[in-house]
N, C-alpha and C positions, 0 to 999 in steps of 0.2 A: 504494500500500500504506500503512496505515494505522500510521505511529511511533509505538507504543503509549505510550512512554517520555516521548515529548514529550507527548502528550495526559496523562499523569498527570501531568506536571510543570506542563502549564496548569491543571490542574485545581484545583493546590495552590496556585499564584498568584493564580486566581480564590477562592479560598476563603478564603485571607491577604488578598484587599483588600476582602472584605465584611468584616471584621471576624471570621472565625472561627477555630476554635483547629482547627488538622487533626491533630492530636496527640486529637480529643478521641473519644469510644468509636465514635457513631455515623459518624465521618467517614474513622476510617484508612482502611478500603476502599474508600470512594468514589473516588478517584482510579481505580482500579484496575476500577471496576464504570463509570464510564464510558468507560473505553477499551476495554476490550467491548463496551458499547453502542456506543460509536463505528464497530469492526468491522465491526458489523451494521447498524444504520440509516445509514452509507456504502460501503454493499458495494457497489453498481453504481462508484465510481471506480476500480477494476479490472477492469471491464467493459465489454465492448465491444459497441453494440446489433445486430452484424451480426450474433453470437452465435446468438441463439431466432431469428432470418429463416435461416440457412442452411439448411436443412431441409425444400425446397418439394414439394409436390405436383403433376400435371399436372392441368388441369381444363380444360372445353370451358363450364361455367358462367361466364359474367364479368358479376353480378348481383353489386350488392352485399354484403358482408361486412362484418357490423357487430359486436363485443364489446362492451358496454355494460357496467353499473355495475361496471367494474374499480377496487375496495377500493385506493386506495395511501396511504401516509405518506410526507412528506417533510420535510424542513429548511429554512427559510424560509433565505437565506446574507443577507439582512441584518440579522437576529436572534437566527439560530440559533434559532428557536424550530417546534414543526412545523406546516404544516400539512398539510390532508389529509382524502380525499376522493372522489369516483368520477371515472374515466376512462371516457369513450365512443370508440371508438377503430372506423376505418370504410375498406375500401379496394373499389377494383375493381379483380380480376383483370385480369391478362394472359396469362392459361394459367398461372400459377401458384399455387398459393394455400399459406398456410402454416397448423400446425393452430391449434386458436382460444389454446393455452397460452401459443403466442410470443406472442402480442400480449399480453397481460397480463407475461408475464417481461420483452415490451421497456416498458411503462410504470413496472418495478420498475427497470430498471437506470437509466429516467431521473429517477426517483421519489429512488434512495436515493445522490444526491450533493446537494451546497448545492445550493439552487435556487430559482430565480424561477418562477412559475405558468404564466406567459406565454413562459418560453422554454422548459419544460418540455413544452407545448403543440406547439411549432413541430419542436424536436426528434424529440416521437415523430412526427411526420408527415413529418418530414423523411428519418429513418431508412427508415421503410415506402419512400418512393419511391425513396431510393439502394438500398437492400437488397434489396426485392421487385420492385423496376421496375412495379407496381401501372398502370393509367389514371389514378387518380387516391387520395387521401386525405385523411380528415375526422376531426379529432381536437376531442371537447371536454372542457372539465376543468370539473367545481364542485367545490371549494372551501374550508375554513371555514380560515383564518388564527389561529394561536393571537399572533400580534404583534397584532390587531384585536381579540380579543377577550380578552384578560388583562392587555395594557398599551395604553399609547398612547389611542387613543378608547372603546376598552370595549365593544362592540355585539356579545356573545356570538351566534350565529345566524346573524351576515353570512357571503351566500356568495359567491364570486369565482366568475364565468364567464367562459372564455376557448375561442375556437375557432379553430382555422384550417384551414382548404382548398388543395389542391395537386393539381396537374392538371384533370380533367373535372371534380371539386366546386368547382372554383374559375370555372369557367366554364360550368355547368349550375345555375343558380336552385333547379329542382324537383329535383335531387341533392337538395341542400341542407336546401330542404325535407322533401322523403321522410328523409335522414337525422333532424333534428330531430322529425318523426313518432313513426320506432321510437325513437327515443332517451326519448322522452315515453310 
């Protein structure tokens, strides 16, 4: 749960050691309007990604199940700064399947805590196979870093790709590939 108190009391520490006056018109409420924001673009750390998987369907289909350009934002946690970007997100049944909304609600819970891209990645694939007991899953993420592109090297555009594979897409090639396909 998100200590709103403490978060506006960073807020005012940060804003005392650039040099600002928090006393001044534009800034008294800011403390207060990011700990709000804070709420919200970290609302998944009160979440639990079993959450959107409880909810399965029986199916006799076990072809796979792919959600593509899932839209998220996230928090870079060594800059705090966001990035953000599409999720491809990919499983095979095991007689069960869940509808297409969890899959996107579970890329939001792991979307809206600090995070690395790359574990962010492994997470939501990891979740589907404790959660859904799936054959296998295929998660890819692209990218755009606001730490690469507003400080540090500056290369507005750059996209980070990361993917990983769990069960039969970790051991079937043409998965892989057919996923990469519809993903394209």
């Amino acid at each position: 749960m998100i200590d709103k108190e403490k978060v506006k009391a960073g807020v005012r520490l940060i804003l005392e050691g650039i040099g600002e006056d928090t006393a001044r018109e534009g800034l008294i409420e800011t403390p207060d309007r990011i700990a709000r924001m804070y709420e919200e673009i970290f609302g998944g750390m009160d979440m639990e990604a079993s959450q959107p998987l409880e909810k399965r369907f029986h199916v006799t289909n076990n072809e796979m199940v792919l959600e593509k350009d899932i839209t998220f934002y996230s928090t870079c946690e060594h800059h705090l700064l966001p990035f953000y970007g599409k999720a491809h997100v990919a499983y095979i049944p095991d007689g069960e399947v869940v509808g297409l909304s969890k899959l996107a609600r579970t890329v939001e819970i792991f979307a809206k805590r600090p995070q690395l891209q790359e574990q962010m990645t492994a997470q939501i694939a990891d979740a589907l196979m404790e959660h859904l007991s799936p054959k296998g899953a295929m998660v890819m993420i692209e990218a755009e870093h606001m730490c690469m592109t507003m400080r540090g090297i500056k290369k507005p555009g750059s996209t980070t790709v990361t993917f990983v594979t769990r069960g039969v897409f970790s051991e079937d090639e043409s998965l892989q590939n057919k996923f990469f396909g519809m993903v394209r």
